[in-house]
VEXDREN-2710 file (C-alpha; in Angstrom, 1 decimal):
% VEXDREN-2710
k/r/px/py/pz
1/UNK/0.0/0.0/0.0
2/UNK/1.1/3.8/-0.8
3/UNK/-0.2/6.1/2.0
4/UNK/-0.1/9.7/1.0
5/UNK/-0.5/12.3/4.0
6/UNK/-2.1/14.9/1.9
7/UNK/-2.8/17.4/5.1
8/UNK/-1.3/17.1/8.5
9/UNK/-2.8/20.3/11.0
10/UNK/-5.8/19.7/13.5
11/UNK/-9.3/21.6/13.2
12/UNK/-7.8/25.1/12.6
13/UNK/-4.9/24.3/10.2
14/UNK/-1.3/26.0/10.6
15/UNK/-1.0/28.9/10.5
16/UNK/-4.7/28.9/12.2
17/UNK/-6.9/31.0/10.0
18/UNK/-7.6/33.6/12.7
19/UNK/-4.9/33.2/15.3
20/UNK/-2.1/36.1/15.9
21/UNK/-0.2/33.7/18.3
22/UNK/3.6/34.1/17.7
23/UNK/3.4/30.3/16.4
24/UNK/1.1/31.2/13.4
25/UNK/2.9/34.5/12.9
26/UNK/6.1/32.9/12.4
27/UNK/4.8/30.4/10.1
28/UNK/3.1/32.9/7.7
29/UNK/7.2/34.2/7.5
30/UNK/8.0/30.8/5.4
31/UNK/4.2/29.5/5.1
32/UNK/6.0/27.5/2.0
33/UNK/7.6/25.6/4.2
34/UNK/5.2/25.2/7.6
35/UNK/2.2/25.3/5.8
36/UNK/-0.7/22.3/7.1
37/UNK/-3.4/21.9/5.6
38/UNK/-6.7/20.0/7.8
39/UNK/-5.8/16.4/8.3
40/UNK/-6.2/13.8/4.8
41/UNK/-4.6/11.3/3.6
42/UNK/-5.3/8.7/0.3
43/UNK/-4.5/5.3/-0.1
44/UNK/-3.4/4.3/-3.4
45/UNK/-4.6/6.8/-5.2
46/UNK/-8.3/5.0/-4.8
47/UNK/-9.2/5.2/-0.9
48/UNK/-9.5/8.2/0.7
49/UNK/-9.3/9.1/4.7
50/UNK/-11.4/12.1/5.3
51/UNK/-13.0/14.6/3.3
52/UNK/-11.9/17.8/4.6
53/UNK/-12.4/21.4/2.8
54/UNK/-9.1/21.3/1.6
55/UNK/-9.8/18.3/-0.3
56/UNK/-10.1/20.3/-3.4
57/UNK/-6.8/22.0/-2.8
58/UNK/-5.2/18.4/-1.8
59/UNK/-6.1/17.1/-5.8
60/UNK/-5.1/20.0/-7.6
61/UNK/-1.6/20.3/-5.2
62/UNK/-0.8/17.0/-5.6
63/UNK/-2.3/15.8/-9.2
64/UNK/-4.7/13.8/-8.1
65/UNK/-7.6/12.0/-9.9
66/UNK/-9.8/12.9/-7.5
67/UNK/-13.0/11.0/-9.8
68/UNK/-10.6/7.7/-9.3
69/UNK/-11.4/7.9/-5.9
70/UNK/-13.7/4.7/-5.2
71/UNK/-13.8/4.7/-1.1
72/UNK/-13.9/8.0/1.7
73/UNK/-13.6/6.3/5.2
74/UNK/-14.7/9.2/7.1
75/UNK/-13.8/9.6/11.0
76/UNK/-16.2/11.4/12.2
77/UNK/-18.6/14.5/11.4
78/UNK/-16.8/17.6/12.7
79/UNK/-16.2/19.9/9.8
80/UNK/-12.4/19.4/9.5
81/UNK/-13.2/16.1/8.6
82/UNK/-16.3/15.8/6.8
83/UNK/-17.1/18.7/4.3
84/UNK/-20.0/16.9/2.5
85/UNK/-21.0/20.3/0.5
86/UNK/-18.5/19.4/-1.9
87/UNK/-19.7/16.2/-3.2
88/UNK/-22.3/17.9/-4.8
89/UNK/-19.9/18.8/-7.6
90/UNK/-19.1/15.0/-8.4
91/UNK/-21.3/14.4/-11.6
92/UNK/-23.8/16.1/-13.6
93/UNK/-22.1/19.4/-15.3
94/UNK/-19.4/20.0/-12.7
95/UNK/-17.3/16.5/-13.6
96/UNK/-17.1/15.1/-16.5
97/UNK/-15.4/11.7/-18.1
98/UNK/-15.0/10.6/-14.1
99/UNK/-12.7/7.6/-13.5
100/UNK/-14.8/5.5/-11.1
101/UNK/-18.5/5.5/-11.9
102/UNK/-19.3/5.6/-7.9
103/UNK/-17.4/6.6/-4.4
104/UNK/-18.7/4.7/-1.7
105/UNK/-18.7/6.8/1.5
106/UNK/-18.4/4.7/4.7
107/UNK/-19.1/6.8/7.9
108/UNK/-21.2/6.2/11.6
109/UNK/-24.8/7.7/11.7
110/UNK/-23.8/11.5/12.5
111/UNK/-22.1/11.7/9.6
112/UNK/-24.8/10.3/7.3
113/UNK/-27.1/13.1/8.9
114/UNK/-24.2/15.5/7.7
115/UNK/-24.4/14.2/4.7
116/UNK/-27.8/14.7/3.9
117/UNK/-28.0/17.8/5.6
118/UNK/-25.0/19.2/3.0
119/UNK/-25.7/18.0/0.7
120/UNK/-29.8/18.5/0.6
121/UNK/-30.5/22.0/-1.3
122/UNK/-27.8/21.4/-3.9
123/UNK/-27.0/17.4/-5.1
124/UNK/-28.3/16.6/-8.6
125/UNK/-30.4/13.5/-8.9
126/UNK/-27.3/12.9/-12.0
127/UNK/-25.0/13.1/-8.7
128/UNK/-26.6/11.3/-6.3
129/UNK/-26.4/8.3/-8.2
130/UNK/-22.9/8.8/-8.0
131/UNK/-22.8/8.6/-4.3
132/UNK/-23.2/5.4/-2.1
133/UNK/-23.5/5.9/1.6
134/UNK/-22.5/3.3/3.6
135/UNK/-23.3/3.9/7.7
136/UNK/-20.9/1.6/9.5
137/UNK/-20.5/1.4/13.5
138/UNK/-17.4/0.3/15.8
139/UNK/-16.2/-3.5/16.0
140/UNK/-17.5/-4.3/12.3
141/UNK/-15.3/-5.6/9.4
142/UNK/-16.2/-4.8/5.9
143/UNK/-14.6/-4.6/2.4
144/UNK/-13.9/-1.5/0.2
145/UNK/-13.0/-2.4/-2.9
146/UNK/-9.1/-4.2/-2.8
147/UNK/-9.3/-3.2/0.9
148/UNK/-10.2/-5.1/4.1
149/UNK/-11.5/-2.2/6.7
150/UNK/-11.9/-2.8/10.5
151/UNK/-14.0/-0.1/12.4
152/UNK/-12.5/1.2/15.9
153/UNK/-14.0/3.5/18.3
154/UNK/-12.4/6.9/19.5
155/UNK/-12.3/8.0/22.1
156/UNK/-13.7/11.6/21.1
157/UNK/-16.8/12.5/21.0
158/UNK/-19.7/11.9/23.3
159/UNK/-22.3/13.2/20.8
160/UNK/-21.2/10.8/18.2
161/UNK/-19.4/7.6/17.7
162/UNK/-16.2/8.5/15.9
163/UNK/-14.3/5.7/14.4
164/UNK/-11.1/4.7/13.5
165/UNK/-10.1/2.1/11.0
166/UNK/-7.5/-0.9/10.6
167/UNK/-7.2/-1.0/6.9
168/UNK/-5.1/-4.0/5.0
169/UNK/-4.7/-5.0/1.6
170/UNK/-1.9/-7.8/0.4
171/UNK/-0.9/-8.6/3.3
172/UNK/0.4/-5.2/4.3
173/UNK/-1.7/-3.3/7.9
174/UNK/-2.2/0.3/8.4
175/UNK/-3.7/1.8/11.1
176/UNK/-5.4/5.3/11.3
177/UNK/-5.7/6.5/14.9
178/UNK/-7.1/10.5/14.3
179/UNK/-8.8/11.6/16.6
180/UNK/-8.5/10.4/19.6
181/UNK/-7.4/10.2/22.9
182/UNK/-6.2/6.9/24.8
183/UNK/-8.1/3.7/23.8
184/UNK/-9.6/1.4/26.1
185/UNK/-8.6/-2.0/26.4
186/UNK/-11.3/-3.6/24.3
187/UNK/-9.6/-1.9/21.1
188/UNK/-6.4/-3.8/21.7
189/UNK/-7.8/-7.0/22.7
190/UNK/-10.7/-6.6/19.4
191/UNK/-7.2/-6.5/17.1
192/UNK/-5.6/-9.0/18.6
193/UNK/-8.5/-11.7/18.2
194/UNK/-8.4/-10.6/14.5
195/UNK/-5.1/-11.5/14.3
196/UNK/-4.2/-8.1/13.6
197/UNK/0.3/-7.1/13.0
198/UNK/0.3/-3.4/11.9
199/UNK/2.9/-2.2/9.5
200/UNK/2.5/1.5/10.0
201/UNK/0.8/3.3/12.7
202/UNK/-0.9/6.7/12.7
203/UNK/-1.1/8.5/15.9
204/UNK/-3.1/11.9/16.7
205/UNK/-0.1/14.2/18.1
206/UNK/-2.2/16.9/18.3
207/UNK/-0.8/18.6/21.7
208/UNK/2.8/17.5/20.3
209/UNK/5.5/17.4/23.6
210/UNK/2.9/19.5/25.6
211/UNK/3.2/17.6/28.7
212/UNK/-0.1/19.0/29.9
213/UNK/-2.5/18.5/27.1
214/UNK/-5.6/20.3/27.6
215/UNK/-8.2/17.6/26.5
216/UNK/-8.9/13.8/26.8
217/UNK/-10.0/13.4/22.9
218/UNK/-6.5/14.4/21.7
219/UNK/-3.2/12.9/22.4
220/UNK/0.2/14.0/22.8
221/UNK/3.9/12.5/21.8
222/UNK/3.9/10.7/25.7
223/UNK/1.0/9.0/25.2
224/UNK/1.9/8.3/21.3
225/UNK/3.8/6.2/23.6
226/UNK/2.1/4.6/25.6
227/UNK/-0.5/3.2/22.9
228/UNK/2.0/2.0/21.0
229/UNK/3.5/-0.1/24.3
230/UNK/0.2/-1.4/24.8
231/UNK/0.0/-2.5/21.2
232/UNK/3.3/-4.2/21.8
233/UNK/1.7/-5.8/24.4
234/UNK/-1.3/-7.2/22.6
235/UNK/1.2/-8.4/19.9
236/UNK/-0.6/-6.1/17.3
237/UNK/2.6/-5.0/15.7
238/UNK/4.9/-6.4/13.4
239/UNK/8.5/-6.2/14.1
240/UNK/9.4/-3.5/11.7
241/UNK/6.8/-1.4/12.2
242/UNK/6.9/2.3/11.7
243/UNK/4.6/5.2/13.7
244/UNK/4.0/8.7/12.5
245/UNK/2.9/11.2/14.0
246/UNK/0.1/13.9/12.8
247/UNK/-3.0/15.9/13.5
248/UNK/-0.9/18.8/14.6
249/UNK/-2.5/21.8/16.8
250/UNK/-1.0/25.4/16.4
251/UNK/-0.3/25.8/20.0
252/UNK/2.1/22.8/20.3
253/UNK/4.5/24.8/17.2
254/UNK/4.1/22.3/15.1
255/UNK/7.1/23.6/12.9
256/UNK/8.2/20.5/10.4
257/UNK/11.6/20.7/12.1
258/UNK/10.8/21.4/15.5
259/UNK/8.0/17.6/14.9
260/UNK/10.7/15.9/13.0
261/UNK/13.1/16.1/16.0
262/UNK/10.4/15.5/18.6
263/UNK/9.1/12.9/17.3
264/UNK/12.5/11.1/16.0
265/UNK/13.4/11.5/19.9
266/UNK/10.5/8.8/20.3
267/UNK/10.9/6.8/17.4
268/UNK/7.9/8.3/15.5
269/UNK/8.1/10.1/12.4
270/UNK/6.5/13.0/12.0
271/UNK/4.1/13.5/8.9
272/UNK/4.3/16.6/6.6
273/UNK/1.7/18.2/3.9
274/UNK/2.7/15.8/1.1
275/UNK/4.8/12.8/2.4
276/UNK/4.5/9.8/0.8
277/UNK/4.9/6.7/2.4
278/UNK/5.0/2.9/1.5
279/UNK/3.9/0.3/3.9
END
């Protein structure tokens, strides 16, 4: 599998779209080089991760066939990560000679609602046949497309059940652990009994080396940690396994220097606007 991180910031992006902090102000100095875009990321060039505004920015940045897209796992329905208004543009007079006939949208129940809701006043009947909704919940295994996709739960959001998937395809495991905070046992021991051994690892670093992180539903480099020495634990990883770190937050200075060393201190890797990766 070929993982591309196509944006790497949390909610507000980086620079943060109204912040004067003297993190953002520095980064609009060289926003060439710190610039991150809301969190995305596409899987061989046919499954996407989130669906964030920027997705139209993501395809024409990085070339991509965007119609080629045939699955969006989505995480959840916060707005940095599910911008449904744009679908509306797939089909009908807005796209034309489209790859894939259909893009299958897997996503829990809030996210269906944002769906419709979005996409209500403006999706063409032409589009809407287009579209597939799929609403999936936590602990459920499904296929999408070449992929095999395991659902987790976040630990998030009370209002809605955010997910996280386990995603493999010859014989090659990524998971995608945005947003979240620490997970419960259950998660480990629900891999395990699938016989799950991760080849890459994702991990919400949204507080970066903050020692005091501000929220339960986000983690930081330490606990980075710690999940990935319970997963050693549970025997969910395979030997040469690699973890990244991403989802970064303005207020932990998330310049790509300042991650790369923080998280090479841990034996992460910290993800950029653009990195490609092969698992």
């Amino acid at each position: 599998m070929k993982l591309k991180y196509l944006g790497t910031a949390a909610a507000e992006g980086f620079p943060a779209a109204f912040c004067n902090c003297e993190h953002c102000k520095k980064a609009r100095e060289n926003v060439g080089a710190e610039f991150r875009t809301r969190c995305q990321a596409m899987v061989d060039g046919k499954l996407l991760i989130d669906f964030p505004a920027e997705t139209y920015l993501h395809a024409v940045r990085y070339g991509t066939d965007l119609s080629a897209i045939e699955n969006l796992l989505v995480t959840h329905s916060h707005t940095d990560h599910f911008y449904a208004q744009e679908l509306c543009n797939r089909g009908y007079r807005f796209a034309l000679n489209m790859t894939a006939p259909v893009l299958n949208i897997y996503g829990n129940s809030e996210v269906h609602a944002v769906f419709e809701e979005g996409t209500r006043r403006e999706l063409r009947p032409a589009v809407a046949e287009s579209l597939r909704f799929h609403t999936v919940r936590a602990f459920e295994e499904f296929t999408a497309g070449d992929y095999r996709v395991l659902t987790l739960p976040a630990h998030h959001d009370e209002r809605e059940e955010a997910l996280l998937y386990c995603i493999q395809k010859g014989g090659k495991t990524l998971l995608w652990l945005n947003d979240t905070g620490i997970l419960p046992e259950n998660v480990f021991g629900f891999l395990a009994q699938k016989g799950i051994k991760a080849d890459l690892v994702s991990f919400d670093c949204t507080f970066a080396d903050d020692e005091k992180p501000s929220s339960a539903r986000h983690m930081n480099i330490y606990q980075n940690c710690e999940m990935r020495d319970k997963m050693v634990k549970y025997g969910i990883l395979n030997t040469n396994a690699k973890y990244y770190a991403t989802h970064f937050s303005h207020n932990g200075a998330p310049f790509r220097e300042r991650m790369e060393q923080m998280a090479q201190k841990y034996g992460f890797i910290a993800a950029h606007d653009g990195m490609d990766v092969e698992v």
